[in-house]
Every structure is written in structure tokens, then in C-alpha cells.
N, CA, C and O atoms as a MOPAC input file, in Angstrom:
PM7 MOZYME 1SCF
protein

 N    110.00000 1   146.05700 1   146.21600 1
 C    110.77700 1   145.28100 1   147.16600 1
 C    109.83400 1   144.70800 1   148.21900 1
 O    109.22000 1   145.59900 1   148.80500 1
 N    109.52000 1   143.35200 1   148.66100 1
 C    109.06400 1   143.03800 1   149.08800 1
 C    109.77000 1   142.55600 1   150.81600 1
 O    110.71200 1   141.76600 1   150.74700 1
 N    109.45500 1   142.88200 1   151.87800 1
 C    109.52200 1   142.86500 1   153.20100 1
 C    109.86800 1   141.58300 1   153.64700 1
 O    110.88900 1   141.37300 1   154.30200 1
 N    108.92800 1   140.56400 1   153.27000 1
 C    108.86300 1   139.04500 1   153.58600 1
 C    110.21900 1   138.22100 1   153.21100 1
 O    110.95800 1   137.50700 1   153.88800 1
 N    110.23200 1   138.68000 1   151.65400 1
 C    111.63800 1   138.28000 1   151.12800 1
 C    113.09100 1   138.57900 1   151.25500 1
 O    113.19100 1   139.80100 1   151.36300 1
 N    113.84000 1   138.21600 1   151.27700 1
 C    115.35600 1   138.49500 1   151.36000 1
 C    115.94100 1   136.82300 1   152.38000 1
 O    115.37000 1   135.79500 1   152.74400 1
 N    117.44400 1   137.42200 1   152.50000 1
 C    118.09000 1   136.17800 1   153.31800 1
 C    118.74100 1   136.70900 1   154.60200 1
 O    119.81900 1   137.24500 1   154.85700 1
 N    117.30200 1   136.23100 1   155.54700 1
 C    117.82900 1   136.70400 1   156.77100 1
 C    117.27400 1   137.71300 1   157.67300 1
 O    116.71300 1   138.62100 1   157.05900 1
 N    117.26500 1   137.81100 1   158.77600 1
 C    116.58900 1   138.84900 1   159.90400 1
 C    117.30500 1   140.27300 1   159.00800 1
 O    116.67400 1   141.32200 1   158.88200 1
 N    118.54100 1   140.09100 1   158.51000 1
 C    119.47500 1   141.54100 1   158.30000 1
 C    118.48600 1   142.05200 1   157.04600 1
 O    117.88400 1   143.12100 1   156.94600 1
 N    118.53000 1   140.94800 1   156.15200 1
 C    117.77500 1   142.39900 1   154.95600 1
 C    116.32900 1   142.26100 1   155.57400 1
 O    115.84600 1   143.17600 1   154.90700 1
 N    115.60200 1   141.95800 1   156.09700 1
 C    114.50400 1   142.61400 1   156.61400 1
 C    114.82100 1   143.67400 1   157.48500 1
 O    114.59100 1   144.74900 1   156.93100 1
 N    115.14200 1   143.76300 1   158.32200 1
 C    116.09900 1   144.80700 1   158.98300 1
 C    116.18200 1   146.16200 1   158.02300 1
 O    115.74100 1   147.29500 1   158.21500 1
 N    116.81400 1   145.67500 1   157.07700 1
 C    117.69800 1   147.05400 1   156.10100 1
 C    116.35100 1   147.46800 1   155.69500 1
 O    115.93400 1   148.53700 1   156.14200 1
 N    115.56500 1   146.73200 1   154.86500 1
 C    114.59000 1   146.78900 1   154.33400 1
 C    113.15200 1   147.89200 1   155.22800 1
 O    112.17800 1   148.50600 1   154.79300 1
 N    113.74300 1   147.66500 1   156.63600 1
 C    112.80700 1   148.36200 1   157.49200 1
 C    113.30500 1   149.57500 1   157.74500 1
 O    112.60600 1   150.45200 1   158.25300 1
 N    114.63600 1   149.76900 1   157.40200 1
 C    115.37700 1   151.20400 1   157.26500 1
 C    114.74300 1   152.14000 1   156.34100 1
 O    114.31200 1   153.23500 1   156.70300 1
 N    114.69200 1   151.70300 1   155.15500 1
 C    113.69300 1   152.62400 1   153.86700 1
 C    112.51700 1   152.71200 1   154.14300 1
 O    111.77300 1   152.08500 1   154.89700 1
 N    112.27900 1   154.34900 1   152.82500 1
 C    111.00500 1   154.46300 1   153.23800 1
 C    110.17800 1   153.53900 1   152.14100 1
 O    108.96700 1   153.75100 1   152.09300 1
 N    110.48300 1   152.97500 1   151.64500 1
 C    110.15700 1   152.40100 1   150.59000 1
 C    109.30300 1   150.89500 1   151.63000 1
 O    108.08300 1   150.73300 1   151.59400 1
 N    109.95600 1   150.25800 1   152.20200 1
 C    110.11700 1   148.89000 1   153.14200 1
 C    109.34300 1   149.70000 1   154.19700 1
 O    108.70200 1   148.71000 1   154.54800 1
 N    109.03900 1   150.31700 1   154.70600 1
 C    108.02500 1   151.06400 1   155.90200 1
 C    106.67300 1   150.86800 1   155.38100 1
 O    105.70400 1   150.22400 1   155.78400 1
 N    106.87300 1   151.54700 1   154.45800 1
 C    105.18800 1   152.11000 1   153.52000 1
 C    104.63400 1   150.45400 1   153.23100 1
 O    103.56400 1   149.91100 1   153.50800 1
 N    105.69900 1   150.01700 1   152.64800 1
 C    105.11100 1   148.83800 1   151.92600 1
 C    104.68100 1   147.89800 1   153.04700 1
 O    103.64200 1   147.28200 1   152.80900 1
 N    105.27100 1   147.66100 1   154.22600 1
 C    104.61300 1   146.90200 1   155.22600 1
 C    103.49600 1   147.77200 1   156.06900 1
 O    102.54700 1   147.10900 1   156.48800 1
 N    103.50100 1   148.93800 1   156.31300 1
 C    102.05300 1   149.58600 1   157.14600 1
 C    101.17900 1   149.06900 1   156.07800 1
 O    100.31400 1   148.26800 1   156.43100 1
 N    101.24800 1   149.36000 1   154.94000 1
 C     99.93000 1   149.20100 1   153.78500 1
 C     99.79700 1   147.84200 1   153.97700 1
 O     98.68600 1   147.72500 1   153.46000 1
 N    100.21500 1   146.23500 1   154.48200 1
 C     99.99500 1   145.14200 1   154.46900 1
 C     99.12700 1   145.28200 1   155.42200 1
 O     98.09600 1   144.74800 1   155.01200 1
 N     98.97200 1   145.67700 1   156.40700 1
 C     98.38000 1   145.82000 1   157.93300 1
 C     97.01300 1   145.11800 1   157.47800 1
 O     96.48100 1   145.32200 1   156.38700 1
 N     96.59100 1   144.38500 1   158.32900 1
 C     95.43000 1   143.74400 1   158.21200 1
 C     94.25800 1   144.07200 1   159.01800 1
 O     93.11000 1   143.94400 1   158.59200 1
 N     94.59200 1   144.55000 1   160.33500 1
 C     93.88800 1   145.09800 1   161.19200 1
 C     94.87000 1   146.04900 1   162.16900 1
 O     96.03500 1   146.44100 1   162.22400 1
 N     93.58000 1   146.15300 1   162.91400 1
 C     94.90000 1   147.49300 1   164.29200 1
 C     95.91600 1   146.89100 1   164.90200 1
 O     97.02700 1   147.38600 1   165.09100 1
 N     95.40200 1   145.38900 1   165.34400 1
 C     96.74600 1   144.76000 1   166.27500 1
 C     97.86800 1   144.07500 1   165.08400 1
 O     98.96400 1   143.68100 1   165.48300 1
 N     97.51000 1   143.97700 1   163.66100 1
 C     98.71200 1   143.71300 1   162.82800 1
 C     99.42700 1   144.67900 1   162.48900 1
 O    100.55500 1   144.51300 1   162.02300 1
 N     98.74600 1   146.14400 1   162.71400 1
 C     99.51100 1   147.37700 1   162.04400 1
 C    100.61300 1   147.69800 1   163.83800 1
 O    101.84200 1   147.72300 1   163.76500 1
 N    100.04700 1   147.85500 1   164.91700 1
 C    100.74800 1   147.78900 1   165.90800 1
 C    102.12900 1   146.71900 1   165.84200 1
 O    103.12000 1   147.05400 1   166.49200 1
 N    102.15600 1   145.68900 1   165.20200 1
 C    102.97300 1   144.43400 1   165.73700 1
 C    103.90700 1   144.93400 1   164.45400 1
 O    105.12400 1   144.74500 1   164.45200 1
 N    103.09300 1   145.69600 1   163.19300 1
 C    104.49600 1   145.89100 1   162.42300 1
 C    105.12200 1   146.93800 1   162.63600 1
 O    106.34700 1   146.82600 1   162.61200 1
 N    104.47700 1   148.45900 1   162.94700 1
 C    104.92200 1   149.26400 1   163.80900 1
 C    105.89700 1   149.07600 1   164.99800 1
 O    106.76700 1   149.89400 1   165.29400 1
 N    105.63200 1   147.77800 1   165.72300 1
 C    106.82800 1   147.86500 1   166.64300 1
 C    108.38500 1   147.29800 1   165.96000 1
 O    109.51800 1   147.69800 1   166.22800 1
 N    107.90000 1   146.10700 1   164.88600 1
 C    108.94200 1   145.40600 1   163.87200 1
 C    109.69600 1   146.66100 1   163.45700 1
 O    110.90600 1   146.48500 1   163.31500 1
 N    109.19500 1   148.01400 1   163.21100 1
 C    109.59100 1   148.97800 1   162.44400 1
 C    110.71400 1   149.49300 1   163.31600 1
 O    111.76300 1   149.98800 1   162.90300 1
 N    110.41300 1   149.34100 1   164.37800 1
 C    110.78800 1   150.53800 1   165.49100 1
 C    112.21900 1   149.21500 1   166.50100 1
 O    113.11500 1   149.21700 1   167.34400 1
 N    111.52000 1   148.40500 1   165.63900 1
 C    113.28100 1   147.79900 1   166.33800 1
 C    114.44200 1   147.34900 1   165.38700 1
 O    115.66600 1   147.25700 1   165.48500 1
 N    113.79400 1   147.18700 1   164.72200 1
 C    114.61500 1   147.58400 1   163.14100 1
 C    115.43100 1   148.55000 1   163.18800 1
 O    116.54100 1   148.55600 1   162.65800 1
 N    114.78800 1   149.70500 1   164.02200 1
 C    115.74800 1   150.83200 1   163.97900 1
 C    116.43100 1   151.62000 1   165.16500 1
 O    116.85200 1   152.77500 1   165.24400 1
 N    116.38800 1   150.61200 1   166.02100 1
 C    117.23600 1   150.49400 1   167.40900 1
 C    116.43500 1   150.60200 1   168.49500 1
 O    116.78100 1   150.58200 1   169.67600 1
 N    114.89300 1   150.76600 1   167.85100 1
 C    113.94900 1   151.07900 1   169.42300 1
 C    113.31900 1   152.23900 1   169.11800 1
 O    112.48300 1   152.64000 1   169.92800 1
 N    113.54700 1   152.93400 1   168.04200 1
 C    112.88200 1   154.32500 1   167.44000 1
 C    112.22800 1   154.51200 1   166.27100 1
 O    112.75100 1   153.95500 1   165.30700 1
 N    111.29400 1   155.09500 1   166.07800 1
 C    110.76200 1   155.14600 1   164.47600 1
 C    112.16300 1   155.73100 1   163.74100 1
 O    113.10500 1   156.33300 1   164.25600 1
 N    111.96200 1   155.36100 1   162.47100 1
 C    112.64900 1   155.98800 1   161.73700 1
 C    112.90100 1   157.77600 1   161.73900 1
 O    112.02100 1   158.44900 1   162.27600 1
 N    114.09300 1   158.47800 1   161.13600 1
 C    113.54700 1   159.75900 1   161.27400 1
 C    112.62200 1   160.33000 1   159.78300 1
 O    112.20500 1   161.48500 1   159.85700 1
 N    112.33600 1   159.59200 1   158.56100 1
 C    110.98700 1   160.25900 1   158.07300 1
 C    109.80900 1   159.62600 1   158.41100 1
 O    108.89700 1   159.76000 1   157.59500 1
 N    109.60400 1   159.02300 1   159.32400 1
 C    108.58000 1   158.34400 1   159.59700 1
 C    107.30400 1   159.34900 1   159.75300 1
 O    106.26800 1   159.03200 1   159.17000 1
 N    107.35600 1   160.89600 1   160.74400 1
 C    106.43600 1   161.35600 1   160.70200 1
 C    105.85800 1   162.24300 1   159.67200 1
 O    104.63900 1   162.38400 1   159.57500 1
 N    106.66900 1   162.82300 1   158.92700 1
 C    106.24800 1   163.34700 1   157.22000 1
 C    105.88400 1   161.71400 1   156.94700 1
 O    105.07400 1   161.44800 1   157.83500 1
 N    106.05200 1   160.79800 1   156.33500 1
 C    106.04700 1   160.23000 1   155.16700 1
 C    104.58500 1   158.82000 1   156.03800 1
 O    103.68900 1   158.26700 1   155.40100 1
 N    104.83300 1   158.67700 1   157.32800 1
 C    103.68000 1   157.88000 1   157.60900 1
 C    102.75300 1   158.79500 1   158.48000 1
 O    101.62800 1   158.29700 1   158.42600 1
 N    102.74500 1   159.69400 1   159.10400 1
 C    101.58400 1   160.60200 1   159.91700 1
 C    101.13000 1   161.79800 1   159.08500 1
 O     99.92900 1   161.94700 1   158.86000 1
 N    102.35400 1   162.95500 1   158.45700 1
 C    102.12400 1   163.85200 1   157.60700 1
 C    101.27900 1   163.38300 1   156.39700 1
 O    100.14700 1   163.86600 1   156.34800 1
 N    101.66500 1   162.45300 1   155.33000 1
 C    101.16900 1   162.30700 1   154.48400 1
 C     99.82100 1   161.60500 1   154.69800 1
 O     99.13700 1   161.51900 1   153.67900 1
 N     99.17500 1   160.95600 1   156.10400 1
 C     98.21500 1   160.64900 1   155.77100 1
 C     98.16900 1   159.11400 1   155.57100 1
 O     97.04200 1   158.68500 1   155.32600 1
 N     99.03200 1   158.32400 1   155.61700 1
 C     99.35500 1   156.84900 1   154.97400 1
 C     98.82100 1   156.64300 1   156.16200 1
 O     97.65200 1   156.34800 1   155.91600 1
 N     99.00300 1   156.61900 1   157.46600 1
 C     98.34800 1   155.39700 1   158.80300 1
 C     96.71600 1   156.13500 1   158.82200 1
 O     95.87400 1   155.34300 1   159.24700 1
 N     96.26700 1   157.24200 1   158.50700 1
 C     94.85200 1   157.37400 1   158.65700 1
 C     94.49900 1   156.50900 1   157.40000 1
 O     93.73700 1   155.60500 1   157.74100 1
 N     94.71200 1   156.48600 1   156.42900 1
 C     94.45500 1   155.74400 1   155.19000 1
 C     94.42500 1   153.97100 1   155.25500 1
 O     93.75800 1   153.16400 1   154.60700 1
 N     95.30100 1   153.81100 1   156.17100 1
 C     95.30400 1   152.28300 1   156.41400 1
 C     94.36300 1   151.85200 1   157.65400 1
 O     93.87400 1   150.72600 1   157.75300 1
 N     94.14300 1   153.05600 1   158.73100 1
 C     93.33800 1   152.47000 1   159.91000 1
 C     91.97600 1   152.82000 1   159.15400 1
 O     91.05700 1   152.23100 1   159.72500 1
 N     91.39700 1   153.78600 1   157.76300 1
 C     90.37300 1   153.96700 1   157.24400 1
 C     89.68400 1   152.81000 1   157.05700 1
 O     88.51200 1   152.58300 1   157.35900 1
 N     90.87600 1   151.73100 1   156.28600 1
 C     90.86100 1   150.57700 1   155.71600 1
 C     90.09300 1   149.19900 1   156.45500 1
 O     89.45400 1   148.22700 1   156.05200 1
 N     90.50800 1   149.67400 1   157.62500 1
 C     90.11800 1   148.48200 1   158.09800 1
 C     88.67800 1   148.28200 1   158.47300 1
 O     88.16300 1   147.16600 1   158.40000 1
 N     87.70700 1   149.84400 1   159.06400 1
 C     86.35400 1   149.96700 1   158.99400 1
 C     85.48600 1   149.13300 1   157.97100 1
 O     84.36800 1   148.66300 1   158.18300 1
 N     86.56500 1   149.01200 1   156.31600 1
 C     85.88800 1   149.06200 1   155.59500 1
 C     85.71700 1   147.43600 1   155.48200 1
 O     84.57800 1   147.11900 1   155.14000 1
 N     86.69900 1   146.23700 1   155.72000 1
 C     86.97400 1   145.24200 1   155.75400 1
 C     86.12200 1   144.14200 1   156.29500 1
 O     85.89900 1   142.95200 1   156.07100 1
 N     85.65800 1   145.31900 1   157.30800 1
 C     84.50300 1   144.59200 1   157.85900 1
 C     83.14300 1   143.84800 1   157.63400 1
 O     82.53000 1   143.37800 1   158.59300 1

């Protein structure tokens, strides 16, 4: 499922509800200030709050050290 696509602010929205639509946009992150700007997209998506698996599934598992790894390497 892709983030960009759908019809409308709403299924991006919904889309930012799953963990499926979370993962798949942190992993787009291009640098620190694109992973911040989707991080906040995330967090209003969901009324002003991270999601509630956000910290198992993006801090526990390791996915945002893995993506800020990423960007050292880009360089």
C-alpha cells in the first residue's frame, strides 16, 4: 500500500493509522528533516499523538535507528 496514493487527505490519513502505512513512510525518509516532517504527518494523522504501536513496532524494533543509520550512509 502505498502512502502517496489514494483519493484524498482521508485515505492518507487512514493509511497513517496502520502499521503497515507508518513503516512504509519512515522507511521513505530521505534525511533527518524528511523523517521529522513525516513523523509529525504521522502524529496528526492521529489526532496529535503517535500511534499506540508506534513504540514496539518503530523504536522497539529498531526501524528509526535503521533509517537514521541510513542516512550516514547516503552521504
Amino acid at each position: 500500500m502505498s502512502i502517496e496514493k489514494g483519493s484524498g487527505s482521508e485515505q492518507i490519513n487512514e493509511d497513517l493509522k496502520s502499521k503497515e502505512g507508518v513503516i512504509d513512510l519512515i522507511c521513505s525518509s530521505k534525511n533527518y528533516a524528511d523523517l521529522c516532517a513525516k513523523c509529525d504527518r504521522i502524529k496528526k494523522a492521529n489526532g496529535g499523538v503517535y500511534p499506540d504501536f508506534w513504540f514496539e513496532v518503530v523504536n522497539q524494533s529498531g526501524l528509526l535507528s535503521r533509517v537514521e543509520d541510513s542516512f550516514d550512509k547516503k552521504k
